[in-house]
C-alpha positions in Angstrom: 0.0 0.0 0.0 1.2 3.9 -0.9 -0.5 6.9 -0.8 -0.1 9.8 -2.8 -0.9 13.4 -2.1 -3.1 15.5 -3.8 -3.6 18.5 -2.5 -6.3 18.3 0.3 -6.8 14.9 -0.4 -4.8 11.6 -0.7 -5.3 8.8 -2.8 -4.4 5.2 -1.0 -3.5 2.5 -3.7 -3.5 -1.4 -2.8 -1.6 -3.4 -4.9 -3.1 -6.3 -6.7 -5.6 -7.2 -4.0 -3.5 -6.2 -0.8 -5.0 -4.6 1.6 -4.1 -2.7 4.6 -3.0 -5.5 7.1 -4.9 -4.5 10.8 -2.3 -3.5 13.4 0.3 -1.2 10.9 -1.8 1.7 9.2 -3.3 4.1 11.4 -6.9 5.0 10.5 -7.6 7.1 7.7 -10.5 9.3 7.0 -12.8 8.2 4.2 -16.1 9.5 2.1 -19.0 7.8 1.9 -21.4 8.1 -0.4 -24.8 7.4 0.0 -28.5 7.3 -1.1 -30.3 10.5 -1.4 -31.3 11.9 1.9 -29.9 8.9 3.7 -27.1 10.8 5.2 -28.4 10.9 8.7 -29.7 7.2 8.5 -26.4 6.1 7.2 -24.7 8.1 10.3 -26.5 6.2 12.8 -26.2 2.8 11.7 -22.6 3.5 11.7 -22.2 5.0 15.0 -24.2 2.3 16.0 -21.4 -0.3 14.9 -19.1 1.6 16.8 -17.5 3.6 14.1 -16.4 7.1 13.7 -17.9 9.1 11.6 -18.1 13.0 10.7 -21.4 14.2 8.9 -21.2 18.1 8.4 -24.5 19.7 8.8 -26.6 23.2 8.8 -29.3 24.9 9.2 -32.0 25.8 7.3 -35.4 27.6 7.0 -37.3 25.4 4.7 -40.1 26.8 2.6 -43.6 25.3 3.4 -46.9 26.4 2.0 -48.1 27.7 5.5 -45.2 27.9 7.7 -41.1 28.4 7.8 -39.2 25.7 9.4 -35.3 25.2 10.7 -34.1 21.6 9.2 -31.0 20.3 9.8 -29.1 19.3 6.1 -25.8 17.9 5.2 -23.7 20.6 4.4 -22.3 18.0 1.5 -25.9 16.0 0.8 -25.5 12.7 -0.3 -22.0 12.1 1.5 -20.3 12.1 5.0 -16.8 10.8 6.5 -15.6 7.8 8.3 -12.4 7.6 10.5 -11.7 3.6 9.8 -8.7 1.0 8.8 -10.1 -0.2 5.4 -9.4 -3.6 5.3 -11.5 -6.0 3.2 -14.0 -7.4 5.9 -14.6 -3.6 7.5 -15.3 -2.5 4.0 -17.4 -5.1 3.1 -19.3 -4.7 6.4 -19.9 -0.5 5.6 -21.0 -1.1 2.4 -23.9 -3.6 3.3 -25.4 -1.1 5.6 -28.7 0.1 3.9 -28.2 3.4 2.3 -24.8 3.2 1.5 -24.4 3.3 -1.8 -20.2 2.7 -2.1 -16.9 4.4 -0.7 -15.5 7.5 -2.9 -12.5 5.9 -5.0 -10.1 8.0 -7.5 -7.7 6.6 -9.8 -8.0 2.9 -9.0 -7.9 3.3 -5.0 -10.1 4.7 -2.3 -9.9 8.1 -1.8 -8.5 9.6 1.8 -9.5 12.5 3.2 -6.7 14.8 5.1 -6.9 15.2 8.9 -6.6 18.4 8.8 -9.5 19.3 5.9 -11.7 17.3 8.5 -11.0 19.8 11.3 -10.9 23.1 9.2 -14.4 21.7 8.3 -14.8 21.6 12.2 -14.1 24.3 13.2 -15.9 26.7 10.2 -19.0 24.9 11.4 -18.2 25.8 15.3 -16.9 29.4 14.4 -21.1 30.0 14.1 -19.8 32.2 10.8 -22.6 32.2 8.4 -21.6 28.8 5.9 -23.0 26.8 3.8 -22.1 24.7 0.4 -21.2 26.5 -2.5 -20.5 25.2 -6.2 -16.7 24.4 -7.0 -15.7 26.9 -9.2 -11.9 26.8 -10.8 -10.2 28.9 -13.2 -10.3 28.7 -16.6 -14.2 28.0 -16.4 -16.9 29.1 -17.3 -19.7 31.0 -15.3 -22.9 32.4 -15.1 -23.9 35.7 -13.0 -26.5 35.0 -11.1 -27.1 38.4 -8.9 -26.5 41.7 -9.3 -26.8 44.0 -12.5 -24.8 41.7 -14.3 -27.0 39.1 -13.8 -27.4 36.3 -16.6 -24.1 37.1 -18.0 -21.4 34.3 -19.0 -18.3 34.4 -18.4 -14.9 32.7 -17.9 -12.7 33.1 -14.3 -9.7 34.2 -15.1 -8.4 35.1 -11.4 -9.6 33.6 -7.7 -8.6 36.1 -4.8 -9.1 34.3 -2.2 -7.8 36.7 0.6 -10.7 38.6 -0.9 -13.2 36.3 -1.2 -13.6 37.3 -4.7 -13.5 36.0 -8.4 -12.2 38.3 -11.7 -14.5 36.8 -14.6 -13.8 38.0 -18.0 -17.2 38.6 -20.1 -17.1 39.2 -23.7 -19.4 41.2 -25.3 -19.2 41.7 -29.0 -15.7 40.4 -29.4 -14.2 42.5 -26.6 -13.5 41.5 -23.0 -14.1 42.9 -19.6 -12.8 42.1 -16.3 -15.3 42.5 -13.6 -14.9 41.7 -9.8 -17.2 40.0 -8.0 -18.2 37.9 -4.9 -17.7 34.1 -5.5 -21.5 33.4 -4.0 -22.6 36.0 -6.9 -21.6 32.9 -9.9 -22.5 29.5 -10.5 -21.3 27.2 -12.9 -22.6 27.4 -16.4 
């Protein structure tokens, strides 16, 4: 078994039907995905078997015909994270659980989760900041406006400023580009 680093995230690769042998890998922190709105289910059964697990949440004033309600919903619906040695009998045992739908692999292996993204995670959620998801956005991709004066404009990021909290789009408009500034919660993908 290696792992590789990627970014945030690490990829664990088993060779040819190795797997981590109990007693010489420390736990690692994995996603789990599961079936829609079964993220809280999932959770229990899990705890229930005596496993860690880590399923973001916030909250929310749901929209009902004649009143307003605070929920409770995953902060990343349809997944959460378990703290476990992955060895064949453990996975075998999380993925027979009812409303698990399979473990998050990349490239071949199954996809770790840093310490340290877990707690930042954490500890937004405990700061009582205002948070919530947002859509991934990169650079070199393109967006729509979706508030403001500008709204229902495409355009392509060309800068993240993330001290800033802010994206540069360009927008072209009759073969000529601007660069506008704007708050990253003011796009979403196109």
């Amino acid at each position: 078994m290696y792992q590789e680093s990627l970014g945030n995230y690490q990829q664990t690769y088993y060779p040819a039907g190795v797997w981590g042998a109990a007693g010489n890998a420390a736990a690692s922190w994995y996603v789990v995905y599961t079936a829609c709105h079964h993220e809280f289910r999932v959770e229990q059964r899990l705890k229930r078997s005596g496993r860690e697990t880590f399923l973001p949440w916030i909250a929310v004033l749901s929209r009902r015909c004649d009143r307003r309600l605070q929920i409770n919903v995953p902060l990343f619906p349809g997944y959460l994270f378990i703290r476990e040695q992955l060895t064949p009998v453990v996975y075998h045992e999380i993925v027979r659980l009812p409303g698990v739908a399979r473990i998050l692999r990349c490239n071949g292996g199954y996809a770790t989760v840093c310490p340290e993204v877990i707690e930042s995670i954490r500890q937004s959620l405990a700061s009582l900041r205002p948070c919530g998801p947002h859509a991934f956005v990169q650079r070199g991709k393109q967006v729509r406006v979706v508030e403001g004066p500008l709204r229902g404009i495409v355009g392509i990021i060309k800068e993240l400023k993330h001290r800033k909290r802010r994206l540069v789009i360009t927008v072209e408009l009759f073969k000529r580009s601007m660069a506008v500034e704007l708050d990253d919660d003011a796009v979403e993908p196109y």
